[in-house]
N, C-alpha and C positions, 0 to 999 in steps of 0.2 A: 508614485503611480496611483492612479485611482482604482480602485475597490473593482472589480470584474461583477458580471451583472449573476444571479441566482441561476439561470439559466445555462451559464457555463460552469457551473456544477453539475447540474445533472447532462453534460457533455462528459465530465470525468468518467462521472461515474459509469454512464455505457462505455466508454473506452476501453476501459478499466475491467469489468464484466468481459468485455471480449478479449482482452488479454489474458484473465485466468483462467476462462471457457478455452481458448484454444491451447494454454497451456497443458492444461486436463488432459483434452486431446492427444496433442501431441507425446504425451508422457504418460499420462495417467497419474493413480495415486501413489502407486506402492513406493516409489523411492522417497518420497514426505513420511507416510505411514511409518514404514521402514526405519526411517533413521531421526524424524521429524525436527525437533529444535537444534541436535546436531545435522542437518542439510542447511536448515533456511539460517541459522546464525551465522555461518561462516558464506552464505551467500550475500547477507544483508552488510554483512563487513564488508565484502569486495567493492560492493555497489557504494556504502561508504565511501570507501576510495578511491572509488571511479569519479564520486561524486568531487570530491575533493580534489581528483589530479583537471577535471574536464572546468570546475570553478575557477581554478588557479592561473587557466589557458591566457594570456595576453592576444592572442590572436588565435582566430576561427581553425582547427585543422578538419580539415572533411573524412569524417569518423562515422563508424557503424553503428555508434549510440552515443546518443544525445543529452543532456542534460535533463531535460522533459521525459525519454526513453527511460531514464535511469531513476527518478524520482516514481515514478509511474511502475517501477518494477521493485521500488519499495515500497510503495504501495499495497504493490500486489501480495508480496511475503509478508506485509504487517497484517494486511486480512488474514492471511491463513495461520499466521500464528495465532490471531484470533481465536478463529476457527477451533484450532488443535484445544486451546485453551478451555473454551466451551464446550469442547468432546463433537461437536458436528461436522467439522472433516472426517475422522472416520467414518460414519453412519450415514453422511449424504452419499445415497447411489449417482449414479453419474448414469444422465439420461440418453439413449440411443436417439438421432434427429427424429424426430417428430412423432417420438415417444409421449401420449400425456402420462403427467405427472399423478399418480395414485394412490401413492404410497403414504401413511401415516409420515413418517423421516422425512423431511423437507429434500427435492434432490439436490444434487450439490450446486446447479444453477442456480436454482431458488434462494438455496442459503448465501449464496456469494451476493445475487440483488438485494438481497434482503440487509447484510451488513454495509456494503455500499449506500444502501436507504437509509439507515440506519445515521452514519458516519457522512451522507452529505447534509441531512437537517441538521446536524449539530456543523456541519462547515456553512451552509448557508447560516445560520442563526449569528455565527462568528463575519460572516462577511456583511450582515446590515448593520454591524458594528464598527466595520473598519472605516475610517475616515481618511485612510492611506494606506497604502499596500509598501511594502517594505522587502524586495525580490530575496537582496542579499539576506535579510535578516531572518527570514524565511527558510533560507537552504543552510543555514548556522543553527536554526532551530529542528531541522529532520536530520543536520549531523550530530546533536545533541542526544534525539531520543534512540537512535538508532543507536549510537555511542551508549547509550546508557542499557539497553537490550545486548547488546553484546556483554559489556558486564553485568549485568547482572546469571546470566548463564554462563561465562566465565566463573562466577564468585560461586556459583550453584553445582557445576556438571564437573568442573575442576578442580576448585580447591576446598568442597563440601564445605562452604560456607551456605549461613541462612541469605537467602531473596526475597526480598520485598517484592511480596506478590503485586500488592499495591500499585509499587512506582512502577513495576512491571507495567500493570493495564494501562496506568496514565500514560507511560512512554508511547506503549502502542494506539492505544487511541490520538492521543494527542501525534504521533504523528502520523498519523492515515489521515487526519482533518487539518492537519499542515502542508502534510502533501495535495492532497485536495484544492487547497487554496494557493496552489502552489501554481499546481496544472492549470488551472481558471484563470489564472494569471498570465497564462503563457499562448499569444494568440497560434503559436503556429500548434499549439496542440488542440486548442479549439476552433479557431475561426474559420475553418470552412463547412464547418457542421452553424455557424453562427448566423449566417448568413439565410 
C-alpha cells in the first residue's frame, strides 16, 4: 500500500483530540486519577484483544467497534499514560465550553493537542520515509508495544520486579506513532474529512 499523504495525520490527530475531549466529558478524571495505571492497563489488554479477536475475523461481522475504533482507543490510553507519566493529567484543569484558557497549567485540552502535536511530527517525519505501508505489520507492531506495557506493569505492580522505564516510553511513544500511521492508513477513518 502506498504511504497515506501528511495531511491525514493531522486528521488523526483531530479525531483523536475529540475522542479524549468527549471522554473527559463523559467521565471526567477521577476514575484515571483514582486508580490510574491500574484502570488504563487492564483496558489497554482488552483492546489488545479485541484487537486480535476482530484481526483474526475471516469474514466482515457487523460489530459496535471496529478495528480503526479500537486502535484509535489505544491511542487514546497511550496518551494519557503519557500524560500520568509526565505528571500533566493530574494538573490539567478541564475547561468549561467556551471558557478561555488562563491558567499557568496547560488545561487538559491544550495538553492532549499538544501531545498529539507532538506525536504526529514524529509520525509524519516516519511517513516521508515509508516507501510502503505495511497494514498487517503495522497492527503486529501496536500488538507488541501494548504487549509489552502490560508487562512491564505486570513485572512492576505485581511481582515488584524492576521496569525499564525506558522500554516503557519507547513502547508508548512508539506506539501512539504506530497507531498514528495506522489510522492515516485507513481511508474509512479519514476520507471524508480528505476530500
Amino acid at each position: 500500500m502506498q504511504p497515506a499523504k501528511p495531511k491525514s495525520i493531522d486528521i488523526v490527530k483531530e479525531k483523536v483530540w475529540e475522542i479524549l475531549i468527549s471522554k473527559v466529558a463523559a467521565y471526567g478524571k477521577k476514575p484515571i486519577l483514582k486508580f490510574k495505571w491500574a484502570i488504563i492497563v487492564p483496558r489497554l489488554d482488552s483492546k489488545k484483544e479485541r484487537l486480535i479477536n476482530l484481526s483474526n475475523r475471516k469474514e466482515i461481522i457487523m460489530d459496535d467497534e471496529t478495528i480503526d475504533d479500537t486502535i484509535a482507543d489505544i491511542l487514546g490510553y497511550c496518551i494519557i499514560w503519557q500524560m500520568l507519566n509526565d505528571g500533566l493529567y493530574e494538573d490539567a484543569p478541564i475547561l468549561r465550553i467556551g471558557e478561555p484558557d488562563k491558567r499557568e497549567t496547560p488545561s487538559y485540552e491544550a495538553a492532549v493537542a499538544r501531545y498529539l502535536d507532538d506525536f504526529g511530527k514524529k509520525a509524519k517525519r516516519e511517513l516521508k520515509e515509508l516507501t510502503y505501508y505495511d497494514m498487517a505489520g503495522s497492527i503486529m507492531n501496536i500488538l507488541t508495544f501494548v504487549d509489552n506495557l502490560v508487562t512491564e506493569y505486570v513485572k512492576n505492580h505485581m511481582l515488584d520486579e524492576f521496569v525499564d522505564k525506558e522500554l516503557v516510553n519507547h513502547n508508548i511513544m512508539a506506539c501512539i506513532v504506530e497507531s498514528m500511521l495506522y489510522l492515516a492508513h485507513q481511508p474509512s477513518f479519514v476520507s471524508r474529512d480528505l476530500e
